[in-house]
C-alpha positions as CSV (number, residue, x, y, z in Angstrom):
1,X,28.8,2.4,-60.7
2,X,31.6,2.0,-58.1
3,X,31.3,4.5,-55.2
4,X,33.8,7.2,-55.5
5,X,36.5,7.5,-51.9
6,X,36.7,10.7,-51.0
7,X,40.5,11.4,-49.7
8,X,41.8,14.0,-48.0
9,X,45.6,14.6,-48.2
10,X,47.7,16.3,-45.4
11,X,51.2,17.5,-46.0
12,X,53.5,20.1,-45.5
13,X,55.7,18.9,-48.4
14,X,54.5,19.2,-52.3
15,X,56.5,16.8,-53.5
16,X,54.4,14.5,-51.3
17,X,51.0,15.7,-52.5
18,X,51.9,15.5,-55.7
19,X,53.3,11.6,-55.1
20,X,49.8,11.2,-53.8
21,X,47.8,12.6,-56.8
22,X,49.9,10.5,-59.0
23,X,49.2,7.4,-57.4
24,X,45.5,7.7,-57.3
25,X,44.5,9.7,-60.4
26,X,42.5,8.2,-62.5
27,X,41.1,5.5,-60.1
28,X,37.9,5.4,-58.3
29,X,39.5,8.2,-55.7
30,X,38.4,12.0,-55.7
31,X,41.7,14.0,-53.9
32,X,41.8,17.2,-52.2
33,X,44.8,18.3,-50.8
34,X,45.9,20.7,-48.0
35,X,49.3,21.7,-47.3
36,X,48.5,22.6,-43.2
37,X,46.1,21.6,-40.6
38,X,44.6,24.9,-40.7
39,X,42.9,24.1,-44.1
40,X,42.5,20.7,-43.8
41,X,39.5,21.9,-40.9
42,X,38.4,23.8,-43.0
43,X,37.7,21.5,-46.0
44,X,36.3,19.0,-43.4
45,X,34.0,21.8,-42.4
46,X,32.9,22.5,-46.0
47,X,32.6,18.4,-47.0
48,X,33.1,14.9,-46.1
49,X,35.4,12.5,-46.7
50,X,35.9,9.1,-46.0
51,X,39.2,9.3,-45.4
52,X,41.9,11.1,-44.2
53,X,45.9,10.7,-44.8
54,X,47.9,12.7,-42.7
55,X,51.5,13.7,-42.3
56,X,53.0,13.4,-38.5
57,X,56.2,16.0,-39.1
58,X,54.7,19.2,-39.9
59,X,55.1,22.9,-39.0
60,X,53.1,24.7,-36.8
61,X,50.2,21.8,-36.0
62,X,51.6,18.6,-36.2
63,X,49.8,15.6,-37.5
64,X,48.7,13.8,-33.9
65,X,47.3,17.6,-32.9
66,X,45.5,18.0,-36.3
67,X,43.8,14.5,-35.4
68,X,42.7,16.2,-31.9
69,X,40.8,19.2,-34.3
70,X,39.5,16.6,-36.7
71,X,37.9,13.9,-34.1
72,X,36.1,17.3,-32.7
73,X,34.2,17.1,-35.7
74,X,34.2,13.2,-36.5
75,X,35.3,10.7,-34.0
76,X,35.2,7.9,-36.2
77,X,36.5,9.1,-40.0
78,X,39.6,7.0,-40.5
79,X,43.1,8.5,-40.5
80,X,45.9,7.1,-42.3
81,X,49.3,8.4,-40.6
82,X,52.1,8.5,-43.5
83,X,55.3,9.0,-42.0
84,X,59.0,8.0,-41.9
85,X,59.2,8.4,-38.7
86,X,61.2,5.6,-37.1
87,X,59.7,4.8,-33.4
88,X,62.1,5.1,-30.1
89,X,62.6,2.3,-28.0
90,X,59.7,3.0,-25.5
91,X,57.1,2.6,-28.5
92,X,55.8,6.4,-28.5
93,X,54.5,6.3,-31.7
94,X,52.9,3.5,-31.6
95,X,51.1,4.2,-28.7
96,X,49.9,7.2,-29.9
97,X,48.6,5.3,-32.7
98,X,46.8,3.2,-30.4
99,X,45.5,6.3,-28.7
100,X,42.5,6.1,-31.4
101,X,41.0,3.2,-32.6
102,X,40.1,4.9,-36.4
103,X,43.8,5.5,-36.6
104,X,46.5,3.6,-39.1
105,X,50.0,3.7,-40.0
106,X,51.4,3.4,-43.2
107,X,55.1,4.7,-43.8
108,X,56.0,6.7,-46.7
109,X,58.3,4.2,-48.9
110,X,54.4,3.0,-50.1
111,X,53.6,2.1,-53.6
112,X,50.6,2.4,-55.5
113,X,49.0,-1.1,-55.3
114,X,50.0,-0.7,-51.0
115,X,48.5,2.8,-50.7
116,X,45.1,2.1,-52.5
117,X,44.4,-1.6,-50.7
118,X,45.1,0.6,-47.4
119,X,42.9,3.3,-48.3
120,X,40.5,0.5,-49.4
121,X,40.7,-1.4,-46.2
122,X,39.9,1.9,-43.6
123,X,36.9,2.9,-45.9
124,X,35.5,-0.1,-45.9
125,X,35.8,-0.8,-42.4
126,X,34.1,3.1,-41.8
127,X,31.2,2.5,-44.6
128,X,30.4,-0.6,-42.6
129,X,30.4,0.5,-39.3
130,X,28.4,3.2,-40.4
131,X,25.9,1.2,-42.2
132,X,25.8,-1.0,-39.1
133,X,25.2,2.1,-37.2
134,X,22.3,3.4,-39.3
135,X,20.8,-0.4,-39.3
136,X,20.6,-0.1,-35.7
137,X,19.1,3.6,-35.6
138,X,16.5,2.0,-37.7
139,X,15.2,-0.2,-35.5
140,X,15.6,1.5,-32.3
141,X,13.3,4.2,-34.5
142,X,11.3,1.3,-35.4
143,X,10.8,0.2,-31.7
144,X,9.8,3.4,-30.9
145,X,7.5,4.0,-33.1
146,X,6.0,0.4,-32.3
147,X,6.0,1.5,-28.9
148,X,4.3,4.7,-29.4
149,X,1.1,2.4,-31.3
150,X,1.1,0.5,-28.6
151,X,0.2,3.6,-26.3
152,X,-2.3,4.4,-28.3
153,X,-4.3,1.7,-28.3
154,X,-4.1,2.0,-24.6
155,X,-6.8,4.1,-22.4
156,X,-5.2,7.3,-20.9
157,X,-3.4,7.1,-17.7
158,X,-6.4,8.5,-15.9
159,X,-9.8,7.9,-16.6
160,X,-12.8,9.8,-15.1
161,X,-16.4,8.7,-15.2
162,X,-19.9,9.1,-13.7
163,X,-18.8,5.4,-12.3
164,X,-15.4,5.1,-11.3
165,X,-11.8,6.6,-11.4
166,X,-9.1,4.8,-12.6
167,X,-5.1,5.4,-13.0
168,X,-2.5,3.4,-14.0
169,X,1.4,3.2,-14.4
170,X,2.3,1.7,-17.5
171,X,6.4,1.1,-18.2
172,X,8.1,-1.1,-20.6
173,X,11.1,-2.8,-19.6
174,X,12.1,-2.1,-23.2
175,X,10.7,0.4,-26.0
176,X,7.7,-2.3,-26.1
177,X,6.1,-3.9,-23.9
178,X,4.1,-7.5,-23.3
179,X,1.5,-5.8,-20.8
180,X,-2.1,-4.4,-21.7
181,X,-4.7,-2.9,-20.3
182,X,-8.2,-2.4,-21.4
183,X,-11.0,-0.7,-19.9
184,X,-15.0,-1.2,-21.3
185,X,-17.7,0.6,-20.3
186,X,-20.4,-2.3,-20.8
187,X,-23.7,-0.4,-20.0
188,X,-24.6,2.5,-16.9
189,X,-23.7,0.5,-13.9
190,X,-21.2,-2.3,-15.5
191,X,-17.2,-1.4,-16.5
192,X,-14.8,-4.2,-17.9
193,X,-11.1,-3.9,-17.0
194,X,-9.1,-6.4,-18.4
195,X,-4.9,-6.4,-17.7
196,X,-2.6,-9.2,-19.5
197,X,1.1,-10.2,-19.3
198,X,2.3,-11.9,-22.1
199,X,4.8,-14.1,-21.3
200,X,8.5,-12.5,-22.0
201,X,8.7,-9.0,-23.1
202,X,10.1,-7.2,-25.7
203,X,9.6,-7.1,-29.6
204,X,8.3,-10.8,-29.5
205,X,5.9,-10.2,-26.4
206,X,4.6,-7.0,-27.5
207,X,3.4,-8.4,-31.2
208,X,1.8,-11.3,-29.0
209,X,-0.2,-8.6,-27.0
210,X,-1.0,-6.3,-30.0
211,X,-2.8,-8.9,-31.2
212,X,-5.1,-9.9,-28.4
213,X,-5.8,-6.1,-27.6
214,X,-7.2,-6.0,-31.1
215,X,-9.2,-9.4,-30.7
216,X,-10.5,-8.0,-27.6
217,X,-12.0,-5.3,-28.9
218,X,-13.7,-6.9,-31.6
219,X,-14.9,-9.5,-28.9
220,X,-16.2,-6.9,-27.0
221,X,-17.7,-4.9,-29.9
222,X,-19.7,-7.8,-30.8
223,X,-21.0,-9.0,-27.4
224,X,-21.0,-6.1,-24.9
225,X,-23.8,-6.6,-23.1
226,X,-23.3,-10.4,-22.2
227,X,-20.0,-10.7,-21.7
228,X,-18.7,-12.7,-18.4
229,X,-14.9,-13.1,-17.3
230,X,-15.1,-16.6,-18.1
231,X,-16.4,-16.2,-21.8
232,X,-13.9,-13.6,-22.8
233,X,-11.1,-16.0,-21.6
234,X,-12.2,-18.9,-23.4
235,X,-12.8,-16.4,-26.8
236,X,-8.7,-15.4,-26.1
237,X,-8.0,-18.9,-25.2
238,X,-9.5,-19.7,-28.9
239,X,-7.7,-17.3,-30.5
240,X,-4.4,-18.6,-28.9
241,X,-4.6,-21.8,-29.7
242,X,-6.8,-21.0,-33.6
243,X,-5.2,-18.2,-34.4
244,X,-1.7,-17.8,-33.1
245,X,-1.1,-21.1,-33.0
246,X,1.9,-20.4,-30.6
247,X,3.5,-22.4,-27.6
248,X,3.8,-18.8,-26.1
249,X,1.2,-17.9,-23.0
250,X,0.0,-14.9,-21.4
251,X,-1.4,-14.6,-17.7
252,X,-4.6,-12.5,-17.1
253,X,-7.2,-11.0,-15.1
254,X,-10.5,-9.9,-16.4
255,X,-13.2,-8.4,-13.7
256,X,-16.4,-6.7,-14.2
257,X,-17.7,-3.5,-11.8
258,X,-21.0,-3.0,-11.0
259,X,-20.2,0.3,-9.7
260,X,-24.5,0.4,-9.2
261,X,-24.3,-3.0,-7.2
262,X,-20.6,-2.5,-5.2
263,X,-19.8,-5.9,-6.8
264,X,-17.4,-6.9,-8.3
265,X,-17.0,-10.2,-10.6
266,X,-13.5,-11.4,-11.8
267,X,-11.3,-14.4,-12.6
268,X,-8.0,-14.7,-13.0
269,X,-5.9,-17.3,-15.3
270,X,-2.8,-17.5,-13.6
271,X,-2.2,-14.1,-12.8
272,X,-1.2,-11.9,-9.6
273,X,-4.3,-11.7,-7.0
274,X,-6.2,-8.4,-6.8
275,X,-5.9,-6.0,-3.7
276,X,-8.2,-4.2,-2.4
277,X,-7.7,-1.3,0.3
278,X,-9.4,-0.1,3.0
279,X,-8.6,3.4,3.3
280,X,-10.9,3.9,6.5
281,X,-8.4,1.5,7.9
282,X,-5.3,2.1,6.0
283,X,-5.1,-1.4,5.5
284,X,-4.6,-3.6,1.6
285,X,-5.4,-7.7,1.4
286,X,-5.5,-9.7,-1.3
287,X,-8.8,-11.1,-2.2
288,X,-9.5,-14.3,-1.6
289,X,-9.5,-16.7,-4.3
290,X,-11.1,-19.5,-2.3
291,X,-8.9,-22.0,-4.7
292,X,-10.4,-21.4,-7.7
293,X,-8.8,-19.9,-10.8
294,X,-7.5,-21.5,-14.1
295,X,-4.2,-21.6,-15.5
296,X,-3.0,-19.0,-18.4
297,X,-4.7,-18.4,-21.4
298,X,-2.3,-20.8,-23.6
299,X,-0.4,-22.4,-21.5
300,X,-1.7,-25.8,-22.0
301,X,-4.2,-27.5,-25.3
302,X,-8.2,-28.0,-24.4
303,X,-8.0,-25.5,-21.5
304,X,-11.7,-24.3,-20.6
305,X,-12.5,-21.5,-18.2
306,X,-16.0,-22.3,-16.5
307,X,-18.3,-19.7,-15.1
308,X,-17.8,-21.5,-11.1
309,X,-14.2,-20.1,-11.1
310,X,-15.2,-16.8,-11.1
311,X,-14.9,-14.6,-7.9
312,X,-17.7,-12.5,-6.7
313,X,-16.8,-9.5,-4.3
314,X,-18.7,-6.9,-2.9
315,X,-17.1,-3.5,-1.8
316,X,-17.4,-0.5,-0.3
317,X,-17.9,3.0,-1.5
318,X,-14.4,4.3,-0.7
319,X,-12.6,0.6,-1.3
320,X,-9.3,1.4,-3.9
321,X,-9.0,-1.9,-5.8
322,X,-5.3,-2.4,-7.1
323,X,-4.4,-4.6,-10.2
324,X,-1.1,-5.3,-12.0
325,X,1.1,-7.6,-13.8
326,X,4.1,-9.4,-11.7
327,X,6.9,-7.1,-13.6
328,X,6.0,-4.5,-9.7
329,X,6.8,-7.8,-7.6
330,X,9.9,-8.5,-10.2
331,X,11.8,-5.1,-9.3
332,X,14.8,-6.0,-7.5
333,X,17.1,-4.3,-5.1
334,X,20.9,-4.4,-4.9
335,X,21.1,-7.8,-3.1
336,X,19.1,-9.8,-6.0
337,X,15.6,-9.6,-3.5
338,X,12.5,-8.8,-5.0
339,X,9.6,-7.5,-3.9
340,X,7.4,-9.4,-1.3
341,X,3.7,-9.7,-1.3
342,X,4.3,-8.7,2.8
343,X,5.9,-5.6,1.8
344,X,3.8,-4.7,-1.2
345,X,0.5,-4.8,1.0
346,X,2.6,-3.1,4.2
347,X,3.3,-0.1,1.6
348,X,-0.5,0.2,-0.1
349,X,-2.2,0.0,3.0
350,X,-0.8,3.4,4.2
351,X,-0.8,4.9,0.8
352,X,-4.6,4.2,0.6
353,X,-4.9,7.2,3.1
354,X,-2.3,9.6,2.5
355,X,-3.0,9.1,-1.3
356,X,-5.2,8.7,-3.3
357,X,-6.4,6.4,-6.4
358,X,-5.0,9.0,-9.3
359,X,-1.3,8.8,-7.5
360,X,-1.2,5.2,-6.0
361,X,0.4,3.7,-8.7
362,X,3.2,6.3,-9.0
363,X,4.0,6.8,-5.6
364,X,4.0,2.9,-4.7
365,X,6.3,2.7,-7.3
366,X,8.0,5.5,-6.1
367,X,8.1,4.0,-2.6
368,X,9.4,1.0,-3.8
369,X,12.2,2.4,-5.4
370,X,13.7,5.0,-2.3
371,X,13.3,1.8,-0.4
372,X,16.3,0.1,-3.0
373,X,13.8,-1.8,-5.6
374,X,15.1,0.0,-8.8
375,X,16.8,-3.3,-10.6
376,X,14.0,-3.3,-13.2
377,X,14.1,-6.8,-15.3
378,X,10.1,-7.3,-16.5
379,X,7.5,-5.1,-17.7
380,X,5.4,-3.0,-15.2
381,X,1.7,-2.3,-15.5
382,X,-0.2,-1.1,-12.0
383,X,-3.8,0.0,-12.0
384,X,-5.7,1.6,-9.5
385,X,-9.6,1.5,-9.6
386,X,-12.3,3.2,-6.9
387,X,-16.3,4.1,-7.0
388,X,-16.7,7.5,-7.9
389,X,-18.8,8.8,-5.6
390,X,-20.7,12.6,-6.1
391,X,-19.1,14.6,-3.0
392,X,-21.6,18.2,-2.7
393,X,-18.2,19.9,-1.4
394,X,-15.7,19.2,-4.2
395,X,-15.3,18.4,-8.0
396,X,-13.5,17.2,-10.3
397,X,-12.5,16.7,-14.1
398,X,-9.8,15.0,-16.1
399,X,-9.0,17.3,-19.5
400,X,-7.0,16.6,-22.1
401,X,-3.4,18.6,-22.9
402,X,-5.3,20.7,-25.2
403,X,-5.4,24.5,-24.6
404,X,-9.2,24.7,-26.1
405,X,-9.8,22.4,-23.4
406,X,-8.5,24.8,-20.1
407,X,-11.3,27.5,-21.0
408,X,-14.5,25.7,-20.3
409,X,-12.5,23.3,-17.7
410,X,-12.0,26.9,-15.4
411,X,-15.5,28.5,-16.1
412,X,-17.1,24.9,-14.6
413,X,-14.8,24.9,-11.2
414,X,-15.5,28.8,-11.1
415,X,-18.9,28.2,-11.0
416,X,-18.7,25.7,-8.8
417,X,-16.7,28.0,-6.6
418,X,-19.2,31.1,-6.9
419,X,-22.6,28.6,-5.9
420,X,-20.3,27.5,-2.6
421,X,-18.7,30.7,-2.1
422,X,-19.0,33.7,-3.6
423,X,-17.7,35.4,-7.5
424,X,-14.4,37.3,-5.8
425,X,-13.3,33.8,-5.1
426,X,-14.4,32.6,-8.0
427,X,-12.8,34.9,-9.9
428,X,-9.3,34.4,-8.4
429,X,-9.6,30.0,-8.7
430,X,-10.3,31.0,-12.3
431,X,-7.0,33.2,-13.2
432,X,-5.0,30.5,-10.9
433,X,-6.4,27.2,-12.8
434,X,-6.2,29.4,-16.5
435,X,-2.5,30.8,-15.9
436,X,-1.8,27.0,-14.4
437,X,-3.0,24.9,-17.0
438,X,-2.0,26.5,-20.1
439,X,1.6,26.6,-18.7
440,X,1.6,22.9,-17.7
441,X,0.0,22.5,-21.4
442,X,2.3,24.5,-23.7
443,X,5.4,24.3,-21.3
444,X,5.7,20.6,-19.5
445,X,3.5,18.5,-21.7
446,X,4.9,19.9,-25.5
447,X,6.8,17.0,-26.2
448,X,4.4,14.3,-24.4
449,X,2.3,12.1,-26.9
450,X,-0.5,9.8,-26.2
451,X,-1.4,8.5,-23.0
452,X,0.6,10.6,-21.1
453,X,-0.9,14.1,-21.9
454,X,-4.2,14.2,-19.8
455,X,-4.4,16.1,-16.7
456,X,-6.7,15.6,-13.9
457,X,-8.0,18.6,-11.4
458,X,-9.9,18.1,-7.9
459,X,-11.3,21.5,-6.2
460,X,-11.9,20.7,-2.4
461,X,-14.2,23.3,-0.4
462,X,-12.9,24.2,2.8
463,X,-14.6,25.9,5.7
464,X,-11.7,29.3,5.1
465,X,-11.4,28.5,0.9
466,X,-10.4,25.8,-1.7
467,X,-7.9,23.0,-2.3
468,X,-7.0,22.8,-5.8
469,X,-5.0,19.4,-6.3
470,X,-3.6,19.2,-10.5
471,X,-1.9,15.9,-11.4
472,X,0.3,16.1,-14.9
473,X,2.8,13.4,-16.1
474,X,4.7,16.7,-17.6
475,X,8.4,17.7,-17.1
476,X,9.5,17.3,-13.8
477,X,10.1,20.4,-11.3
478,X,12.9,20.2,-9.3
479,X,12.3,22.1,-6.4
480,X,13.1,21.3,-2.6
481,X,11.8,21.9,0.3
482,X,8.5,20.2,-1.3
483,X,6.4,22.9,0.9
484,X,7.0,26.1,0.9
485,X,6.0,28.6,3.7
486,X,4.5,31.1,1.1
487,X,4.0,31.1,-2.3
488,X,6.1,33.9,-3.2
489,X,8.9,31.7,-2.0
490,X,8.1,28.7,-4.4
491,X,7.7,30.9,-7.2
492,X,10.6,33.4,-6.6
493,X,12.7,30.1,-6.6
494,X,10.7,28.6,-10.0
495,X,11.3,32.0,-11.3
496,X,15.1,32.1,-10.7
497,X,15.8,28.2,-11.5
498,X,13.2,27.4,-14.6
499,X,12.8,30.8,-16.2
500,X,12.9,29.5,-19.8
501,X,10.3,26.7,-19.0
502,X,7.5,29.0,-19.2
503,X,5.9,27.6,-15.4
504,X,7.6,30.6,-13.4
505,X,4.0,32.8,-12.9
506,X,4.0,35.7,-11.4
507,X,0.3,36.0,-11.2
508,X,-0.7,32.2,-9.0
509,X,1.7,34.0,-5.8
510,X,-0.6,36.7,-5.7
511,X,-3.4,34.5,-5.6
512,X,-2.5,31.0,-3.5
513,X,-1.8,30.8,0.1
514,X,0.6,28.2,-0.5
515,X,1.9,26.0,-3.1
516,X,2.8,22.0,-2.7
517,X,5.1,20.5,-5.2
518,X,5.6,16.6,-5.1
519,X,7.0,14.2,-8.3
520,X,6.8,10.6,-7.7
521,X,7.8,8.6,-10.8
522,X,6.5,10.0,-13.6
523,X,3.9,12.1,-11.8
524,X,3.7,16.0,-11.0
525,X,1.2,16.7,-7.9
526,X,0.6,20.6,-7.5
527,X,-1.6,21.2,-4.6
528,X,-2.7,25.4,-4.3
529,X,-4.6,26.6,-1.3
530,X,-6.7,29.3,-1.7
531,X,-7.8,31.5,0.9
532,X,-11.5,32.6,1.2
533,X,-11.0,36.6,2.0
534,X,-14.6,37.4,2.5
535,X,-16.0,36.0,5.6
């Protein structure tokens, strides 16, 4: 059954309604008439229509102003102008006309078969766009829901263990994205990190990736505990060339801590070389590859990895070990420059000081953007890595955006705080991390999903109290100067500026010396110092 036009008439005139009723009745039209532009809004209020025709010569509202009312409501519903209007010399109504692009003109000396095959002609231009429209919502829902798997299947964007501690930044250049990341605790000393770029990004990239992630898993699941970085490349090369049978390629790294040993074992196939940092030095170099390597898993038939190319490293305790796809080195400022190697390493070296490994990926990418590298035109995937090392003097945890979670998270640093200082302390680190938390929780991370949602917390013991660092990838707080004299002044200003996002506490100024506020990309750092008042 034909799809029934809905028409809207427009006229000031009855004679001229009733013309129109007689032309379309009993055709596939359904008519409602209004005789002012006050009514016509409100029967587009009550319905829609697909079409509207409109007288220009009316009382009161004229035609061109009712369009003004009607595109308030719907900016694309096509109007038909019927008129007898004859234009001027200087083309006025014309180029009000062309003022809207859903607009037409059809003067009033019509007939039947002219009317209907211009009704025809504006609906069927709107149903189409609008289909087109709706096609396109589709997939961009589509792409985001694709998207949203693939952060599921990744590890969250900090990681805490008895071994190591790890954070990453992970941004597609489009809803998708061809980058992974996998992380593999092998056995109580050993920890698999594996990062890929498939070649391209976007839809077609991203299904390429999808696919090995979920061939690595199984390949790990079956052979944990003899894996080596050259056997998992040659079980993905298989699968490229068995399985996918596709010309496409995908550059890699896969390494191997032995967080027991301070070694580390890795080989790359054709992907960016690993940093490490020296934060005693405040230095980052590349480590050397001494010319060995292979090319990327794919790239060309009867490619074998072989256990010689793979690098052996040994570290330090406090080394940060920084791993990424190129998409970082791809950013590009306003000249068309990208990012050096010289000015990657001159950047992380630093950062390895002032920083630490939970914010090193944010805030190099931060850096690299105030410094004009914010032309993003690949993927971006940045991983920071470092030997978790028991300090007696400070702890910390990484919980998950779960108020269940905040409870037993503040009892453990209270007790930590009451064996190294005493309960009225205590006490006080507990209200601050409780009242904290759960507002970060139900207030900045409500409409985060996935990887994005843990938080991490390190309490540092001072001689005169604590330092409480928290680290969210909640709603970003927008306040300036990022350090604040007292706390009362952060949170009067938080109070006056946010008071509907639930994070202006009254409670955390009575009990912190001083709050420190810093976002960089993606990341919230709250730093609270906490005074010791018993001596």
């Amino acid at each position: 059954m034909e799809k029934l036009i809905k028409v809207l008439a427009v006229d000031d005139e009855k004679f001229n309604l009733l013309l129109l009723k007689s032309c379309l009745k009993g055709e596939k039209y359904e008519l409602t008439t209004c005789a002012n532009a006050l009514e016509t809004l409100n029967e587009f209020k009550k319905k829609e229509f697909d079409v509207i025709l409109l007288d220009i010569l009316m009382a009161g509202i004229n035609g061109f102003e009712a369009r003004k009312l009607i595109r308030e409501i719907n900016k694309e519903v096509p109007i038909i102008f019927l008129t007898s209007m004859v234009d001027d010399i200087n083309s006025t109504l014309l180029n009000q006309l062309a003022d809207d692009q859903y607009s037409y003109y059809m003067n009033k000396s019509f007939n039947k078969t002219t009317l209907m095959k211009k009704i025809d002609q504006a609906v069927s231009v709107y149903r189409e766009f609008h289909a087109t429209n709706l096609y396109y919502q589709q997939l961009e829902d589509n792409l985001t829901l694709a998207g949203d798997v693939q952060k599921i299947l990744l590890p969250g964007w900090c990681s805490l263990s008895s071994q190591m501690l790890i954070s990453y930044l992970y941004t597609p250049a489009m809803k998708v994205s061809g980058d992974m990341l996998e992380l593999v605790r092998l056995d109580e000393n050993r920890t698999l990190f594996f990062i890929g770029d498939i070649a391209g990004h976007g839809v077609q990239a991203a299904l390429y990736m999808s696919a090995v992630q979920s061939f690595l898993k199984a390949l790990l699941f079956m052979g944990a505990g003899t894996v080596a970085p050259h056997t998992i490349l040659n079980g993905i090369e298989n699968f490229f060339r068995n399985d996918l049978g596709s010309k496409n390629y995908m550059t890699c790294t896969v390494a191997i801590f032995d967080f027991q040993k301070n070694h580390l074992s890795f080989q790359s196939a054709g992907h960016p070389n690993t940093i490490c940092c020296f934060p005693d030095k405040g230095e980052a170099r590349f480590i050397d590859l001494k010319n060995i390597g292979g090319l990327p898993v794919g790239l060309a038939r009867e490619n074998h990895y072989k256990q010689e190319d793979t690098v052996e490293y040994d570290f330090q305790d406090n080394s940060i070990f920084v791993i990424y796809t190129d998409g970082i080195l791809d950013l590009n400022n306003s000249s068309g420059d990208s990012v050096d190697n010289e000015t990657f390493l001159s950047l992380l070296g630093p950062l390895s000081v002032e920083s630490d490994v939970v914010s090193i990926p944010f805030r190099i990418r931060h850096a690299l953007e105030q410094i004009g590298y914010d032309i993003v035109s690949d993927d971006i995937c940045i991983a920071a890595i470092q030997k978790q090392v028991k300090q007696s003097r400070e702890m910390q945890l990484v919980i998950a955006a779960d108020t269940a979670e905040v409870t037993p998270c503040v009892v453990a640093f209270s007790k930590f705080v009451a064996e190294l200082f005493h309960s009225e302390l205590a006490t006080r680190v507990e209200m601050l991390l409780s009242e904290f938390l759960n507002n970060v929780i139900v207030h900045g991370l409500e409409s985060r999903r996935h990887t994005h949602t843990d938080i991490f917390i390190r309490l540092t013991a001072l001689n005169d109290g604590v330092r409480i660092r928290v680290m969210d990838r909640g709603k970003e707080w927008q306040c300036s100067p990022a350090v604040y004299s007292s706390s009362e002044e952060l949170l009067e200003r938080q109070n006056a500026e946010r008071a509907t996002s639930g994070r202006g506490i009254p409670i955390i100024h009575s009990i912190a010396s001083s709050i420190t506020r810093n976002h960089y990309f993606g990341l919230n750092e709250t730093i609270f110092l906490v005074k010791n008042k018993e001596k």
